[in-house]
N, C-alpha and C positions, 0 to 999 in steps of 0.2 A: 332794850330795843323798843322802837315806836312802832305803830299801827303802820307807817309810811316806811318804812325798809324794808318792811315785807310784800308791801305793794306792788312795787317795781318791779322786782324778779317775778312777781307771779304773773303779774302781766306781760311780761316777757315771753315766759316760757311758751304761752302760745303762740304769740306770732313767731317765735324761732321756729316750732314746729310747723306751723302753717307754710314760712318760708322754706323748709326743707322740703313739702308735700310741691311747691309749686316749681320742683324741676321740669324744664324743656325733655317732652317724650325723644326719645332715641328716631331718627332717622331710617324712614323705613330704606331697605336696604335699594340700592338702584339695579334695574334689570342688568345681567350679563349681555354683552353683544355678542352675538353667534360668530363664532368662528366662517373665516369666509367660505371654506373647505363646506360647512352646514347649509350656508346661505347658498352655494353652488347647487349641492347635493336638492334640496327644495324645488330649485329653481328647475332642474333636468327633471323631475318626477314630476313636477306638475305642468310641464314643457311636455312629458311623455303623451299625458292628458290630452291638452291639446292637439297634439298631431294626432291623436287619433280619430281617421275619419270612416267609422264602423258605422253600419247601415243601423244598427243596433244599440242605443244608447238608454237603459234603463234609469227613468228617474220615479222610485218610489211613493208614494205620497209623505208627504211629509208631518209631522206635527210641527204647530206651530211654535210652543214652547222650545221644543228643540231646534229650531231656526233660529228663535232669537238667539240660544246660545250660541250656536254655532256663527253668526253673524259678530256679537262682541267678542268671542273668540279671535276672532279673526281680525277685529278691531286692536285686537289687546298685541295681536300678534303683530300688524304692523308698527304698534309701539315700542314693539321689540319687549313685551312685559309678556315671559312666555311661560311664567308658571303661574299666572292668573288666566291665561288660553288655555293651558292644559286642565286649571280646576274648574273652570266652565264646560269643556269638552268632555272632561270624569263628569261633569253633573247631569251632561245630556248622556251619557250612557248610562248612568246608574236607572237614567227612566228608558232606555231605550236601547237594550247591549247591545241587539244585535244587528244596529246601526252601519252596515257597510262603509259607510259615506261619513260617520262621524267618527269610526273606528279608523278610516282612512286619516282624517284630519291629526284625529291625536297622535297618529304614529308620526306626521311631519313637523308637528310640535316638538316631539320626543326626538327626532333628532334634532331640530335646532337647540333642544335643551342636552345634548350629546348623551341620549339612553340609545342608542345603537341597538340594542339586544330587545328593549320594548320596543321599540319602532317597526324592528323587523316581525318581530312577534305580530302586533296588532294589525299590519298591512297584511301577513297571512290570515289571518283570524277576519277581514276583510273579504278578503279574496274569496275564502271558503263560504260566508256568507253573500257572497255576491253573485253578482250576473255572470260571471263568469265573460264577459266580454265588454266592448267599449270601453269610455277613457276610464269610468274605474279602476278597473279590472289592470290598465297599462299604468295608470299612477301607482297600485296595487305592484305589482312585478318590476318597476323602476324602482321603486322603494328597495327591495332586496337586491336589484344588482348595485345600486348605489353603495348601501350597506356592506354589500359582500367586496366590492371597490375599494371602500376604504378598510377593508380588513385586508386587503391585498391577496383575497379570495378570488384568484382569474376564474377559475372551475365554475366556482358560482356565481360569479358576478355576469360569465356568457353564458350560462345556462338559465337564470335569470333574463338577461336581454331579450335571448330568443323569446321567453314566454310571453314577454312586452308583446312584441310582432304576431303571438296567437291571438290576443287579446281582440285583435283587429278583424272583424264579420263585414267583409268586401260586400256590396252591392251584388245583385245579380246583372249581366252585360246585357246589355238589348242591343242589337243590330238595326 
């Protein structure tokens, strides 16, 4: 055998291997679309929010690092990309547990990602950490009638509503 039969294969072997290293990376996987039944459920508890017009409306100070997450969170969420909202909303609590207002966020993540059982967890865990009135406190307690709704929990789900309607600190009447 010559110098040159040996050549070839050896030069080969590398670019075969270099050709095997340069596979197309796998496709990252595409977000789930939320069941509409979730995208309902979001939409009443942060509706509850809104109607709520309590003389009483605590807004915390905020950090600012924690806003930004909560801000791309919420970016991510309208992309419908909800378990990069949920790991930006876990990064603002790991600096920040006991976040009412972002402990609220991730529970409405966690149901559009359908954890029913965290969602309701962290909207109490909310609640308890909260003002205990205004729209928190009502997106807070619509959370768990929602929840106990789609558990076809009547019990809870009205006893829940009602707490919605304590949430609410009326004005005082002037004549």
């Amino acid at each position: 055998m010559s110098y040159r039969t040996f050549r070839l294969p050896s030069l080969l072997l590398p670019l075969v291997l270099l050709a095997a290293c340069a596979q197309p990376a796998p496709e990252p996987p595409r977000p789930t679309p939320p069941s509409k039944s979730t995208v309902a459920m979001v939409s009443e508890i942060r509706a509850a929010g809104e109607r709520d017009k309590s003389v009483i409306n605590v807004h915390p100070l905020i950090d600012p690092g924690i806003a930004a997450l909560q801000d791309a969170a919420k970016q991510d969420e309208r992309n419908g990309n909800y378990q990069a909202a949920a790991a930006k909303l876990d990064m603002a609590l790991k600096r920040s547990p006991d976040a009412p207002d972002v402990l609220q966020d991730r529970a409405e993540v966690a149901i559009y990602m359908g954890d029913f059982q965290l969602a309701e967890k962290l909207a109490h865990q909310s609640w308890t950490l909260g003002s205990k009135q205004g729209p928190l406190c009502a997106r807070n307690w619509q959370t768990i009638a929602e929840i106990r709704m789609h558990a076809n929990d009547e019990a809870g789900a009205a006893s829940a509503s009602k707490w919605v309607g304590q949430c609410r600190e009326p004005g005082i009447q002037r004549l």
